[in-house]
N, C-alpha and C positions, 0 to 999 in steps of 0.2 A: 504494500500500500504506500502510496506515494505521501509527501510530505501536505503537498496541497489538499491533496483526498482527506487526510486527517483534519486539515483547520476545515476543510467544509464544512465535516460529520459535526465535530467539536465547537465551532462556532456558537450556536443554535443554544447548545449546552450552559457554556461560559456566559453568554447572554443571559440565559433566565438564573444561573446560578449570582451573578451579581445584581439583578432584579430585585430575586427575594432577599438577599442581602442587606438590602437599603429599604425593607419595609422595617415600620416602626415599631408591629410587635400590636399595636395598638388596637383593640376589639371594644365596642359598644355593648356593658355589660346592662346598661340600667336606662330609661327614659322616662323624665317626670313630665307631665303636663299639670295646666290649670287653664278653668276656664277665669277671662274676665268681664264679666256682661255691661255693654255700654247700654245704659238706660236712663231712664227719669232717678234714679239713686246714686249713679256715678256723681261725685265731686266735681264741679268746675275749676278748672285750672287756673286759678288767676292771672297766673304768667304767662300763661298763653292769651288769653284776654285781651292785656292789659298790649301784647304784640300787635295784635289783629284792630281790637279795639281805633285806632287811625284813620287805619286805610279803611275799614267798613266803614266810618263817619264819612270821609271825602266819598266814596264809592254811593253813597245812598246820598248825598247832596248832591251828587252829578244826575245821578236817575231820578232825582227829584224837580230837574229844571224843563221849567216849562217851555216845549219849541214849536210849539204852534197850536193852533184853535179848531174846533170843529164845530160846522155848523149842526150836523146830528148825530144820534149814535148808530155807528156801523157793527151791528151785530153779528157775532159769530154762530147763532145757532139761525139766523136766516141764510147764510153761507154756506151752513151744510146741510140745509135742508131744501132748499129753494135754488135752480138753476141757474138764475142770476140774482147778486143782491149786493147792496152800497159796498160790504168789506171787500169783497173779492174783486167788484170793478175798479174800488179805490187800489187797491194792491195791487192788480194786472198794470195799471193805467200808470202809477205811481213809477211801477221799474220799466216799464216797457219807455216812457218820458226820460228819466236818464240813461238808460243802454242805449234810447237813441243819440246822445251825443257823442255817443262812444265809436257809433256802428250805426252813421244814419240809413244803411238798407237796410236793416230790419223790418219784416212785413207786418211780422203780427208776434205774438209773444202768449206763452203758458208760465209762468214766472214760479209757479208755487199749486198745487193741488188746493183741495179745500181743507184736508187735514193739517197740511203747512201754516193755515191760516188761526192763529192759535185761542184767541182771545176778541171779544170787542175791541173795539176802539171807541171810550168816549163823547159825547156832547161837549162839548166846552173845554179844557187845556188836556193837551195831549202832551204828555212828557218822554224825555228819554226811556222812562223805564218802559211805558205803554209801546213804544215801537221794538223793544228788545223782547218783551213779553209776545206779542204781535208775532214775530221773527225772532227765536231765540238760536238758529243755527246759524250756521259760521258757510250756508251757504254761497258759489258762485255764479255769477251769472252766464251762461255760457252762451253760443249761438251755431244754429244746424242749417245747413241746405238741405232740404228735402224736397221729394218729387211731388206731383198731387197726387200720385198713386200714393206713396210713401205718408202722404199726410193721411190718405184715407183711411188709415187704421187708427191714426190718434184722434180724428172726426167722430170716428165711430166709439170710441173709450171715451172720450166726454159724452159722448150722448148716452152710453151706457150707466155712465154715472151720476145722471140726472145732473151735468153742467160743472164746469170748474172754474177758477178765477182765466180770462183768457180778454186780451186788447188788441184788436186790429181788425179782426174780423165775426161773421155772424155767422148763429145756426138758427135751423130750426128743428125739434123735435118731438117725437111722441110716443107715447109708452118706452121710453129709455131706446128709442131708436133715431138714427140722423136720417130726417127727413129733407134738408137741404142745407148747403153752408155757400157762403159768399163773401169775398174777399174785393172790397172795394165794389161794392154793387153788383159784381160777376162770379158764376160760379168758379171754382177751382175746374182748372185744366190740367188732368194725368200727364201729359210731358213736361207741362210746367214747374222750372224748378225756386220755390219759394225759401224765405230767408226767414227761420222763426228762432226767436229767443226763448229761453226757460234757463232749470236753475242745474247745475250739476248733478244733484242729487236726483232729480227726475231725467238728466240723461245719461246716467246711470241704471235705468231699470226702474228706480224707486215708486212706490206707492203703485206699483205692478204697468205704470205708463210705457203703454210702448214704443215701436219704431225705433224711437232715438239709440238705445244701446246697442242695435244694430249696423249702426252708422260711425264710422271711424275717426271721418274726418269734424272737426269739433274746433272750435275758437272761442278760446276765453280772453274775454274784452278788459280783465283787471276791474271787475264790480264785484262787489258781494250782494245781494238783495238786499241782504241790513240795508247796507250803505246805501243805496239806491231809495230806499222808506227815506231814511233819517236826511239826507239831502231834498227829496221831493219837500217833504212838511216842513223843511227850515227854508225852503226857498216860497215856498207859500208866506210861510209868516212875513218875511222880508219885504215881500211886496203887497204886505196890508190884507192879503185872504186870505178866508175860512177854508179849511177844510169841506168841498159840499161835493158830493160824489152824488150820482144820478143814476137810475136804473134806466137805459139807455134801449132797451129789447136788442143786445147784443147775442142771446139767447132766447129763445121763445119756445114756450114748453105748450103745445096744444092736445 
């Protein structure tokens, strides 16, 4: 047997025997636990308190300033009940007016489902906290080419859903079916290819909407919908008006 043939065999050996060599020996004879129940009997921490205590005071004074006024209350359970209503037009209408500065082809915009739509919104001062509450995600604004064949599936899932917040164009429908839809006074055209806004999260799949996560190509214009809310209602204020949103039959349920 050759020299080399040896250190092959023995290799392998000298390997594990300097291995277990350099274990520590060391085995897990014992394990204690305890539970510790965080509840209404837990002690409060002063020191931690006393940390936090600051920034919660500045944080709830910022959410408390008032950024503009509404002339009525926009209801969230007429939004999810009713295929058009003040919240959802105010909300479609609000991001689809700044993503247009961003991206003036934009044709028409789905910005938010109606379950995105979280809360009323007020009669009278509408504050920071009412628009984070309103919009509590950290969604983006994004925007899609799609065909009108392409759009006919998302046509057909708002009408299914008895209506969703939606700015630019119209439908008509009945028993949760699309009876007609029209984009600037004309029907959509199947080769036609349209420019529609929504939010990341619905062209992702979310809230089961479809087409869009089917569709690759995507452009996010640097908007959040927050910001798109909270910009619309301070640029109202600035210029002396109400919040007054209008049920406009951008939807018609017959």
């Amino acid at each position: 047997m050759t020299k080399k043939t040896i250190l092959r065999h023995c290799l392998p050996l000298l390997f594990a025997a300097l291995l277990f060599s350099c274990s520590t020996g060391y085995r897990l004879s014992r394990s204690n636990r305890a539970d510790y129940p965080i509840d209404s009997q837990l002690a409060a921490d002063s020191v931690i308190i006393k940390t936090y205590l600051p920034y919660k005071a500045q944080m709830e004074a910022e959410m408390r300033q008032v950024i503009a006024h509404s002339a009525v209350l926009m209801s969230k359970k007429s939004s999810d009940t009713l295929p058009e209503s003040l919240l959802s037009n105010f909300f479609a209408d609000a991001v689809m007016h700044q993503a247009l500065k961003l991206d003036p082809n934009i044709d028409f915009a789905i910005p938010s489902t109606k379950g995105g739509l979280r809360v009323d919104l007020p009669k009278g001062n509408i504050t920071v906290s009412n628009i984070f509450e309103l919009m509590p995600f950290e969604n983006e604004v994004v925007v899609y080419d799609v065909t009108g064949i392409q759009l006919k599936q998302l046509l057909d899932f708002i009408a299914s859903t008895n209506g969703q917040p939606i700015s630019g164009f119209q439908m008509q429908i009945k028993d949760k079916k699309l009876l007609s839809a029209t984009y600037k006074g004309k029907p959509f055209e199947d080769n036609k290819t349209y420019r529609i806004m929504t939010s990341d999260y619905i062209g992702g799949g979310g809230d089961k909407v479809p087409v869009f996560k089917d569709i690759t190509s995507r452009k996010a214009i640097g908007l959040k919908v927050r910001d798109a809310l909270m910009k619309e209602v301070k640029e109202k204020e600035a210029a002396g008006e109400l919040l007054n949103p209008v049920l406009d039959n951008r939807i018609i349920k017959l």
